[in-house]
Backbone as XML, in Angstrom:
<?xml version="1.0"?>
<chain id="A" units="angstrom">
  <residue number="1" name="UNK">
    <atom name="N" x="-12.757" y="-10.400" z="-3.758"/>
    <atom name="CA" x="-12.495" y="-11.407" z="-2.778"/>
    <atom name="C" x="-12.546" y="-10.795" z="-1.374"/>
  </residue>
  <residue number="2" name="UNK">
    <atom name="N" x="-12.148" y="-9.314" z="-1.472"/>
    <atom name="CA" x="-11.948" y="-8.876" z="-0.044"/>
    <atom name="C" x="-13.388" y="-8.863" z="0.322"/>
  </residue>
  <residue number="3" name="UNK">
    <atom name="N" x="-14.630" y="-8.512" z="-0.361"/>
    <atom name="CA" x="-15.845" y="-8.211" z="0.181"/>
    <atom name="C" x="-16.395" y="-9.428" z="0.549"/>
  </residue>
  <residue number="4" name="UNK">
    <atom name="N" x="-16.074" y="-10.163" z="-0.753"/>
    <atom name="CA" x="-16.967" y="-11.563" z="-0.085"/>
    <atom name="C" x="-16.406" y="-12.375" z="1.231"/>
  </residue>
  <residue number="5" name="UNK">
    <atom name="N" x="-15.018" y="-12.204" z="1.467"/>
    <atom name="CA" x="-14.570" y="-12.932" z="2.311"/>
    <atom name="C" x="-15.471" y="-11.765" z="3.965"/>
  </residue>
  <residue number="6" name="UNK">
    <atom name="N" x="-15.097" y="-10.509" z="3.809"/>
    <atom name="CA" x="-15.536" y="-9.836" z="4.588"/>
    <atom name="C" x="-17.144" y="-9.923" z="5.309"/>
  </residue>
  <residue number="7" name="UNK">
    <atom name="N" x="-17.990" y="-10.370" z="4.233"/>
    <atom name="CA" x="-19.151" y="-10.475" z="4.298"/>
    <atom name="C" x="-18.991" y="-12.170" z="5.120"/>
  </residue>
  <residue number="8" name="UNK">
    <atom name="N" x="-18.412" y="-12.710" z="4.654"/>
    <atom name="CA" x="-18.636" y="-14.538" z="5.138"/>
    <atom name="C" x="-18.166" y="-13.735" z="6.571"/>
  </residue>
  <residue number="9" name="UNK">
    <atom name="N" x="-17.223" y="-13.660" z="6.972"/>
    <atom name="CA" x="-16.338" y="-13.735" z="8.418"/>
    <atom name="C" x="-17.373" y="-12.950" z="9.246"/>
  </residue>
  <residue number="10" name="UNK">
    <atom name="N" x="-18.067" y="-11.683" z="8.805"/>
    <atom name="CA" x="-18.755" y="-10.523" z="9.577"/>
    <atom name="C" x="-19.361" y="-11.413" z="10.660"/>
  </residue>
  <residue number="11" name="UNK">
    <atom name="N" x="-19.256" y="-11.190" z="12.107"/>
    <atom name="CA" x="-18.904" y="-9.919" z="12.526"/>
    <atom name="C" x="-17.368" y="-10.036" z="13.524"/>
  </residue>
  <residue number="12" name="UNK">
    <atom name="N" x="-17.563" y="-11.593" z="13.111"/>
    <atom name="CA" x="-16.150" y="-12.076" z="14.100"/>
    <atom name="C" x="-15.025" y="-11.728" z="13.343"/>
  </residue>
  <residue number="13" name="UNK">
    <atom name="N" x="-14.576" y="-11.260" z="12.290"/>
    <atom name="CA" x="-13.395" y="-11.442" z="11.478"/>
    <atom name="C" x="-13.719" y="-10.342" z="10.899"/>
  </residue>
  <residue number="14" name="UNK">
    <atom name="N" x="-12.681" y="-9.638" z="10.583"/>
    <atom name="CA" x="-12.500" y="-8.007" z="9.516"/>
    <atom name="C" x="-11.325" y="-8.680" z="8.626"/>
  </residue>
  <residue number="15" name="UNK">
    <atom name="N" x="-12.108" y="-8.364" z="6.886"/>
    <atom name="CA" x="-11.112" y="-8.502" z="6.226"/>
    <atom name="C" x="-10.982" y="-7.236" z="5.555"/>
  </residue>
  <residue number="16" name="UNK">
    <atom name="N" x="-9.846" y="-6.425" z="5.253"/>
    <atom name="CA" x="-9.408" y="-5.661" z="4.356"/>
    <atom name="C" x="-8.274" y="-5.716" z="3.558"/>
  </residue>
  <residue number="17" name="UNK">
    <atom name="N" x="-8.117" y="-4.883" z="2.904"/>
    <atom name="CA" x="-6.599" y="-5.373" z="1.853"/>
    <atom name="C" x="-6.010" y="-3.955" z="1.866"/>
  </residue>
  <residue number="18" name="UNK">
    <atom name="N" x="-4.847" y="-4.105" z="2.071"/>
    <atom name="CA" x="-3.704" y="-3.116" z="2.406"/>
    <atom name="C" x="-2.913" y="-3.256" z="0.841"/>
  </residue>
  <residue number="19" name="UNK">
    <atom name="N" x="-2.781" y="-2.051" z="0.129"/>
    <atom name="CA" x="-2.137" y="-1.830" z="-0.900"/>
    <atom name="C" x="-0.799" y="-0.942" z="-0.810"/>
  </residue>
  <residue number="20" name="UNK">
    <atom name="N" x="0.229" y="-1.206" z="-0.806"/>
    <atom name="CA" x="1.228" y="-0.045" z="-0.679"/>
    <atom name="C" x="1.989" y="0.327" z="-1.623"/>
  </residue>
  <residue number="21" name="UNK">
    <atom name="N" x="1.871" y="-0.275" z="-2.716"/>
    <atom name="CA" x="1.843" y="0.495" z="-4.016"/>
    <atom name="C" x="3.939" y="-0.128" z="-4.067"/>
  </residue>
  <residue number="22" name="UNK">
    <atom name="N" x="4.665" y="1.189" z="-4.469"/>
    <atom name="CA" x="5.880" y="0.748" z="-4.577"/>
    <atom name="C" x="6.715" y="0.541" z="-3.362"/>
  </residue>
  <residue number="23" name="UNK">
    <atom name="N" x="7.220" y="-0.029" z="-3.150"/>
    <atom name="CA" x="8.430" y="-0.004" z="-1.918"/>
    <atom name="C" x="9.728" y="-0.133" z="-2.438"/>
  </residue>
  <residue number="24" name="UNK">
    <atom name="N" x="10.652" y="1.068" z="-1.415"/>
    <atom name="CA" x="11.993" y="0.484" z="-1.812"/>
    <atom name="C" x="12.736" y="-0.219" z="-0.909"/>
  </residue>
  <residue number="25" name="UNK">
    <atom name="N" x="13.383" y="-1.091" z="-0.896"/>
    <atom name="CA" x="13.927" y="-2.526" z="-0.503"/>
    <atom name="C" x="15.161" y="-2.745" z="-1.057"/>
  </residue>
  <residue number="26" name="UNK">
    <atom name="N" x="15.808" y="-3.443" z="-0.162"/>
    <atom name="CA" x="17.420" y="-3.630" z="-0.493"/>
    <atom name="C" x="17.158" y="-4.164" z="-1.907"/>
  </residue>
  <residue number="27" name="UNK">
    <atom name="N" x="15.995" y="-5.105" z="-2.057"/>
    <atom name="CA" x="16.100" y="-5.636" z="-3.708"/>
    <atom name="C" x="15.749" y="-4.596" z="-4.680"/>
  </residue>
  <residue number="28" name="UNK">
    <atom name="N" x="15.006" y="-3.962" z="-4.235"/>
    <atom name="CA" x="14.372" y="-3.146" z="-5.512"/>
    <atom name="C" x="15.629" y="-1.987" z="-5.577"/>
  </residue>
  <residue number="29" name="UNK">
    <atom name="N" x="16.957" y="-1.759" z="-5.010"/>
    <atom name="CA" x="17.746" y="-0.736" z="-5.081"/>
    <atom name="C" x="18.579" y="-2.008" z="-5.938"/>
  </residue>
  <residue number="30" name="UNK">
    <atom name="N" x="18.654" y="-2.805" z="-5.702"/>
    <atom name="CA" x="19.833" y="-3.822" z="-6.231"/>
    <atom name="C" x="19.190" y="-4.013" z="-7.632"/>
  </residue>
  <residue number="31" name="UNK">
    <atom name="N" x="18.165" y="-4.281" z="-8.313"/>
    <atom name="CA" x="17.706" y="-4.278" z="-9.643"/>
    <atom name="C" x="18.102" y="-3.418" z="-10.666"/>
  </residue>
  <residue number="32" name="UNK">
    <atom name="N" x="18.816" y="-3.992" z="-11.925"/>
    <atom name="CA" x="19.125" y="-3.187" z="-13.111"/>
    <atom name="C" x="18.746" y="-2.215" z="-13.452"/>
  </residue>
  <residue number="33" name="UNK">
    <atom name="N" x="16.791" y="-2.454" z="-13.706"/>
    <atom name="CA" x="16.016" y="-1.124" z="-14.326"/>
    <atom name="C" x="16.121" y="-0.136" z="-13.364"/>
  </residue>
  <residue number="34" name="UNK">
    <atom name="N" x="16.086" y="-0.685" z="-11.720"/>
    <atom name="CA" x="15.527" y="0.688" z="-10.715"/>
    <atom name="C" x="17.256" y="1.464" z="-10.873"/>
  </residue>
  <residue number="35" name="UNK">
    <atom name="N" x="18.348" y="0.751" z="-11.143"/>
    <atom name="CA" x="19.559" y="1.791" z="-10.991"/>
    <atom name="C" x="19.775" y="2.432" z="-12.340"/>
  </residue>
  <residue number="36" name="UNK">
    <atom name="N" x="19.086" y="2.310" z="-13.466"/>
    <atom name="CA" x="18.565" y="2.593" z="-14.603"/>
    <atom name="C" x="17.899" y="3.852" z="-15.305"/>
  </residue>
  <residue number="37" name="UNK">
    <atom name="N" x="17.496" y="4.202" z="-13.517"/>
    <atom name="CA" x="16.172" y="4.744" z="-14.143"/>
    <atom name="C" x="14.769" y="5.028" z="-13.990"/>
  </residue>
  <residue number="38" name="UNK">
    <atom name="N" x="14.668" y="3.724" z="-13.531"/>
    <atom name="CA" x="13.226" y="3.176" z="-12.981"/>
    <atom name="C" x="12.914" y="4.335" z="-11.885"/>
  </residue>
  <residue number="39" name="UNK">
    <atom name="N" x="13.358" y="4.390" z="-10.888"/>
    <atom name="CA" x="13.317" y="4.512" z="-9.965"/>
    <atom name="C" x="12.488" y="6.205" z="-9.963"/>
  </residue>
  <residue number="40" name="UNK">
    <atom name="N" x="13.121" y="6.315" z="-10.490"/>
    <atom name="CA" x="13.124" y="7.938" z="-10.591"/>
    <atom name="C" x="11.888" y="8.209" z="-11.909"/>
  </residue>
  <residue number="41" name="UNK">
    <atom name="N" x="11.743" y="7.772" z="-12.595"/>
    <atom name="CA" x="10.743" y="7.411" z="-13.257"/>
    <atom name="C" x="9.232" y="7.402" z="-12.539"/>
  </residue>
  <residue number="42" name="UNK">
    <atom name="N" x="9.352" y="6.354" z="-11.643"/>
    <atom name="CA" x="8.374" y="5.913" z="-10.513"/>
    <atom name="C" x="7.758" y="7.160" z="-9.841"/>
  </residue>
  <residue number="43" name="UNK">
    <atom name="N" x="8.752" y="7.432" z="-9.116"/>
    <atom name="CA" x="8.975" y="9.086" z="-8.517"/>
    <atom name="C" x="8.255" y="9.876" z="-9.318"/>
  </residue>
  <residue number="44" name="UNK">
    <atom name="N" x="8.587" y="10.229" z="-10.362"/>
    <atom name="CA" x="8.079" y="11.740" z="-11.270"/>
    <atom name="C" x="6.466" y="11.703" z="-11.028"/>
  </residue>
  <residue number="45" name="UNK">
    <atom name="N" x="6.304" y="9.670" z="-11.559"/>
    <atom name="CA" x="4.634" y="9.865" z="-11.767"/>
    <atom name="C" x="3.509" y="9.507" z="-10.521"/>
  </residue>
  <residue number="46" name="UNK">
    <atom name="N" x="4.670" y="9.498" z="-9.384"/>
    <atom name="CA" x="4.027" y="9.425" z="-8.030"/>
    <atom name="C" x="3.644" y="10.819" z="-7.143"/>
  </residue>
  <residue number="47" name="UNK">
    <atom name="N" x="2.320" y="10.990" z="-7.413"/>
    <atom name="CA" x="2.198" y="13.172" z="-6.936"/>
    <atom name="C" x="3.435" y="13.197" z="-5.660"/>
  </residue>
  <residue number="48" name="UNK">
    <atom name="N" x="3.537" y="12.564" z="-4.267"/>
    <atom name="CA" x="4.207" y="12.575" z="-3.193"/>
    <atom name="C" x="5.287" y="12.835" z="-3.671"/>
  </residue>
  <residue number="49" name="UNK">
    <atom name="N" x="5.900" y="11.999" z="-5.210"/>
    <atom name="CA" x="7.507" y="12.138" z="-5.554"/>
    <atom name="C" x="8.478" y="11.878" z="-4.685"/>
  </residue>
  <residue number="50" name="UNK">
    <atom name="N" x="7.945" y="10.352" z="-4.033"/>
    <atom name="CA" x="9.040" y="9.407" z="-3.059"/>
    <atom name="C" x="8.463" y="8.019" z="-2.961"/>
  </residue>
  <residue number="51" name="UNK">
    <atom name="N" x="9.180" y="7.382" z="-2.629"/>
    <atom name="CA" x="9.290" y="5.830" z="-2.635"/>
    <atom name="C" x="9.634" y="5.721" z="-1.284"/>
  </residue>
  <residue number="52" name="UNK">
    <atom name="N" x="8.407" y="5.170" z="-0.764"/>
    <atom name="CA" x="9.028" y="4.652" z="1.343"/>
    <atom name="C" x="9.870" y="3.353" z="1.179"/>
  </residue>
  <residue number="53" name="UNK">
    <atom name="N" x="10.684" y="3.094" z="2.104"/>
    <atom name="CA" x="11.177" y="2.201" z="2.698"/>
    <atom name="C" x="10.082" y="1.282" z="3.787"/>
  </residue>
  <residue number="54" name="UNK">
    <atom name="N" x="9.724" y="-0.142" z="3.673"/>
    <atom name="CA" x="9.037" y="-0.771" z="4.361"/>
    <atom name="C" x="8.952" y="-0.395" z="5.653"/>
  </residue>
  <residue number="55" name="UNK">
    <atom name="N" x="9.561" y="0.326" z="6.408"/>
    <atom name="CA" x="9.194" y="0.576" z="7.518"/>
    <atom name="C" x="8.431" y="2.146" z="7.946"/>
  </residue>
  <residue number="56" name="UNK">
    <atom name="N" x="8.753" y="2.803" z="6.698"/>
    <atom name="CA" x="7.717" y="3.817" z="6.330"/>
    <atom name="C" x="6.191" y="3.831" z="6.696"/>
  </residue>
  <residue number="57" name="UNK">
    <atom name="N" x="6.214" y="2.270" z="6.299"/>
    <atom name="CA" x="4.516" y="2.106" z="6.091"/>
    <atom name="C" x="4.176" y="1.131" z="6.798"/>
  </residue>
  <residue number="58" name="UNK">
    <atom name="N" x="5.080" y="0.911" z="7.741"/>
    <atom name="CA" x="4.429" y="-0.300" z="8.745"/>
    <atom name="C" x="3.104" y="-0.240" z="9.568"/>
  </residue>
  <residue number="59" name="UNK">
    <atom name="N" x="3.236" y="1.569" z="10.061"/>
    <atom name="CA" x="2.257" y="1.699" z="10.794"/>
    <atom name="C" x="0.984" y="2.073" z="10.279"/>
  </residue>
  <residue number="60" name="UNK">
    <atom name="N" x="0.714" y="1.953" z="9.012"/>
    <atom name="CA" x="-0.794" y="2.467" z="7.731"/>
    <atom name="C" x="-1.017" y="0.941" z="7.766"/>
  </residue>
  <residue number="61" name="UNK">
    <atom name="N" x="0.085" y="-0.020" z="7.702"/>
    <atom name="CA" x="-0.438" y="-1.619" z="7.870"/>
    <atom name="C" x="-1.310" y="-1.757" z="9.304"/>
  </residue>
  <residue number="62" name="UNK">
    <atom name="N" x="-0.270" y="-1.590" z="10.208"/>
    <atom name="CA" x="-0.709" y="-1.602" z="11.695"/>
    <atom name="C" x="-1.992" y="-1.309" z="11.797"/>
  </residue>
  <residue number="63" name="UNK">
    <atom name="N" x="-2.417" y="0.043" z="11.600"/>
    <atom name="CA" x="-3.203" y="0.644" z="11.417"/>
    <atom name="C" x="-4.796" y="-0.657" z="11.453"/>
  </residue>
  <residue number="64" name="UNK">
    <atom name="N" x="-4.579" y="-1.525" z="10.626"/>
    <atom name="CA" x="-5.786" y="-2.223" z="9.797"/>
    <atom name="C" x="-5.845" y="-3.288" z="11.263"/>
  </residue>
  <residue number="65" name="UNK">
    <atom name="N" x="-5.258" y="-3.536" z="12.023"/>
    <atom name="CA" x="-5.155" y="-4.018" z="13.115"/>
    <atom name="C" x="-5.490" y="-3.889" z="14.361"/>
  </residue>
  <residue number="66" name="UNK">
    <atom name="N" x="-5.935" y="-2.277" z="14.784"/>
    <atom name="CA" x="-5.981" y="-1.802" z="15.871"/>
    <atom name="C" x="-7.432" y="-1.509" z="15.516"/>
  </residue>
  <residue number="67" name="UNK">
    <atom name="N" x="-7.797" y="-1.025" z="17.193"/>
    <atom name="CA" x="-9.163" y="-0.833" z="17.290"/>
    <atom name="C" x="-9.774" y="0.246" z="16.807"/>
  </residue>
  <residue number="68" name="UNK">
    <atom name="N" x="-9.060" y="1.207" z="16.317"/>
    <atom name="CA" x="-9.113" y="2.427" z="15.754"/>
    <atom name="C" x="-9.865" y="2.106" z="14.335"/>
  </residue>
  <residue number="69" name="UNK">
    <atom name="N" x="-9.187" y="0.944" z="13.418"/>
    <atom name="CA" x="-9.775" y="0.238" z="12.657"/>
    <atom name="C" x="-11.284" y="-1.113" z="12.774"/>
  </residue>
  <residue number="70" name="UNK">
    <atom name="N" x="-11.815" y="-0.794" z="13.919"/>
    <atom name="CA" x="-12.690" y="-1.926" z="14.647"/>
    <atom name="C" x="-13.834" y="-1.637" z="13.612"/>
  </residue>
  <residue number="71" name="UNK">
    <atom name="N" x="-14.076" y="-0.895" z="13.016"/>
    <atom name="CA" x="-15.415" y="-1.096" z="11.998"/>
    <atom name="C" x="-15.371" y="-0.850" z="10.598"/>
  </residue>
  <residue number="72" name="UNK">
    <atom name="N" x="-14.170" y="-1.395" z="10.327"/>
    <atom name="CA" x="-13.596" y="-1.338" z="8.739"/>
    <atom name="C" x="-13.342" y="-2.900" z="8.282"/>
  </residue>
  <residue number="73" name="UNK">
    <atom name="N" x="-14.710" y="-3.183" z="7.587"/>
    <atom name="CA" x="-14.055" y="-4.242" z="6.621"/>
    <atom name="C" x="-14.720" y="-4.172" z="5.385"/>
  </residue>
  <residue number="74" name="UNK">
    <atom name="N" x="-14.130" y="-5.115" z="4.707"/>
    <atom name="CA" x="-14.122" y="-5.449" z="3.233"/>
    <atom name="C" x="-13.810" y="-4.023" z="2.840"/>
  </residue>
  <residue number="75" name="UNK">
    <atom name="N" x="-12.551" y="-3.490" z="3.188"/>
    <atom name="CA" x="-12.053" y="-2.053" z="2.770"/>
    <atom name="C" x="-11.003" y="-2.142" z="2.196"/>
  </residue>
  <residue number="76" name="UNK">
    <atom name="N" x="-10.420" y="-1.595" z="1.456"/>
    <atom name="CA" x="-9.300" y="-1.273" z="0.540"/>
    <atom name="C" x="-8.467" y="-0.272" z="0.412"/>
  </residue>
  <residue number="77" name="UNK">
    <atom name="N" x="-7.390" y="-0.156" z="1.590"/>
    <atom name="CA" x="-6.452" y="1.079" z="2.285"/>
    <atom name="C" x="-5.106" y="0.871" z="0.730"/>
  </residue>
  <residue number="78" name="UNK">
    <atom name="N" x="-5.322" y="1.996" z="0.640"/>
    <atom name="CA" x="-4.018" y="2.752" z="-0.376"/>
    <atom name="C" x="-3.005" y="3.728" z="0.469"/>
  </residue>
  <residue number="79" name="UNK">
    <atom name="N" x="-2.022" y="3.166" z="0.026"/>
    <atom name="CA" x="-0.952" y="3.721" z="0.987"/>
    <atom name="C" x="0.455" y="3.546" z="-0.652"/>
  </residue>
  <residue number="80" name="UNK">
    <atom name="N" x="0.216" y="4.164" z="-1.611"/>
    <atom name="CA" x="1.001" y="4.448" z="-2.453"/>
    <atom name="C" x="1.584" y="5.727" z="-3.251"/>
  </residue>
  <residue number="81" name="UNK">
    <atom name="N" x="1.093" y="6.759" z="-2.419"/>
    <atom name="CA" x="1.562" y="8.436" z="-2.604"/>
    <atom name="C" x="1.227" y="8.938" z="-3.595"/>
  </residue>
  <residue number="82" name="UNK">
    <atom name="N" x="-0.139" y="8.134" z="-4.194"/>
    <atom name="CA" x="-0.927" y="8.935" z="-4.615"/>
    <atom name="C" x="-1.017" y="8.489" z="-6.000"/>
  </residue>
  <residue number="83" name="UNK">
    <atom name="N" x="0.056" y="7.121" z="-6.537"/>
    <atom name="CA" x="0.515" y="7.091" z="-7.569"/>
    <atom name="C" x="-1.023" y="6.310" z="-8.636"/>
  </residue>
  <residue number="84" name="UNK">
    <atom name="N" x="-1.911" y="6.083" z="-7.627"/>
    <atom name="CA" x="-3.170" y="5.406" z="-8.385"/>
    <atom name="C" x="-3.769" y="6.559" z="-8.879"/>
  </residue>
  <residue number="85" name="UNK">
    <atom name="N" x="-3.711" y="7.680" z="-8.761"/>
    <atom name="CA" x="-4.819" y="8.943" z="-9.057"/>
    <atom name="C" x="-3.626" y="9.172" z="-10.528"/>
  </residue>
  <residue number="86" name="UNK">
    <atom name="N" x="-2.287" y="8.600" z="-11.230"/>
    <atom name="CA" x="-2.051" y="9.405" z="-12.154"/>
    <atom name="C" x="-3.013" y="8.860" z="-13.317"/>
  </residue>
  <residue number="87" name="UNK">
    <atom name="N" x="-3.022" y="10.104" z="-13.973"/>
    <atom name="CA" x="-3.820" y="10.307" z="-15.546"/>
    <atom name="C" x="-5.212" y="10.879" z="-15.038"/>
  </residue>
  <residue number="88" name="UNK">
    <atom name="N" x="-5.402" y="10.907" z="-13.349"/>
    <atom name="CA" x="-6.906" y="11.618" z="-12.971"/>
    <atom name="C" x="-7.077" y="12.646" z="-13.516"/>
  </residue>
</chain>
């Protein structure tokens, strides 16, 4: 969807998709499994071996916004510490 939309909008509109994988959040600390367990779980199989807080990663969002980003679309930014490369 990101390409085709990217391709329709070109050259007036940039679409990309921002992935940030896990976040921790007052909810996700308040959840059964993450005080469980989870959490740390997450961690082991994340190479970085941390979980940001949303404001961690505001500016890798930002990022897709600024002109720095002016010739990036139909792109697909990972911002999850690496945790898509496990079993590579």
């Amino acid at each position: 969807m990101t390409k085709s939309y990217a391709q329709a909008f070109a050259p007036k509109v940039r679409v990309n998709t921002f992935a940030p994988g896990f976040i921790e959040t007052e909810a996700t600390l308040n959840r059964q499994d993450w005080k469980s367990g989870r959490a740390e779980k997450l961690r082991s199989m994340t190479p970085m071996n941390y979980i940001p807080k949303p404001e961690e990663l505001a500016g890798t969002a930002l990022f897709l916004a600024t002109d720095d980003a002016s010739h990036m679309t139909g792109g697909y930014l990972v911002a999850d510490g690496g945790y898509n490369m496990v079993g590579a």
